[in-house]
N, C-alpha and C positions, 0 to 999 in steps of 0.2 A: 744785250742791247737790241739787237737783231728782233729775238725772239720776241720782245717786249713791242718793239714796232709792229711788228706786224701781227701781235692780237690786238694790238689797237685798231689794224686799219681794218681788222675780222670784223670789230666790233661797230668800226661807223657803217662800215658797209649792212651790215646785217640789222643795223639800227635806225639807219635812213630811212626804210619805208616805211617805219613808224610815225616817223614826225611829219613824214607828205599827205598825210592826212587831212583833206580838206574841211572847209565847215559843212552846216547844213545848210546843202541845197535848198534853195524855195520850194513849195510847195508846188505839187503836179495835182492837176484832176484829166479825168478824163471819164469819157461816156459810154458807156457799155451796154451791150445789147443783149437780150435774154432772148436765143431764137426758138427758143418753146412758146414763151410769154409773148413773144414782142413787144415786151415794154424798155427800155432806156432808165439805167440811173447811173449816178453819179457816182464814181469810187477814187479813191486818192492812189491807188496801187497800180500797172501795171494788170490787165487781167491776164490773166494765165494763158501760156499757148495750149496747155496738155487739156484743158477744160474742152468739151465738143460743144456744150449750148452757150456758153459765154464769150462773146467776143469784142471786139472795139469797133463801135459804133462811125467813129472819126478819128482819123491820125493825128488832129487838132491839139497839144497838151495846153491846158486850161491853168491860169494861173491862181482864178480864185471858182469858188464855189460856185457863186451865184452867174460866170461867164459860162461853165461848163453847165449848170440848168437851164439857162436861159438856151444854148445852142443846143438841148438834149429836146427843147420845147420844138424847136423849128428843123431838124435833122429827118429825110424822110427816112432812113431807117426805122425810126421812131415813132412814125405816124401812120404806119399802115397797121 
């Protein structure tokens, strides 16, 4: 009976972080800056920190597309 209890409680334990599994998050944009090009676009990812020419243009996280072009339009990063 012992033994029986407590692979049970192995099992909730070890099965819990399965089921905290949130939904999908909203969607992220954000602006990125190409310091070769200096041009500005739009990407849904996180850019990479390992990347040397790719960076984040604003710490800004954009909820829809056309908030994060609109702000990539007016960003002086962006405009020099």
């Amino acid at each position: 009976m012992k033994r029986s209890l407590l692979c049970f409680g192995f099992l909730v334990i070890l099965g819990g972080p399965g089921l905290s599994q949130t939904a999908k998050t909203t969607p992220a944009f954000y602006v990125a800056l190409n310091s070769l090009t200096k041009k500005c676009t739009v990407v849904d990812r996180m850019p990479r920190t390992d990347t040397p020419n790719i960076t984040v243009a604003s710490d800004t996280i954009y909820k829809t597309r056309a908030e994060a072009e609109t702000a990539a339009k007016t960003l002086t990063p962006c405009n020099q």
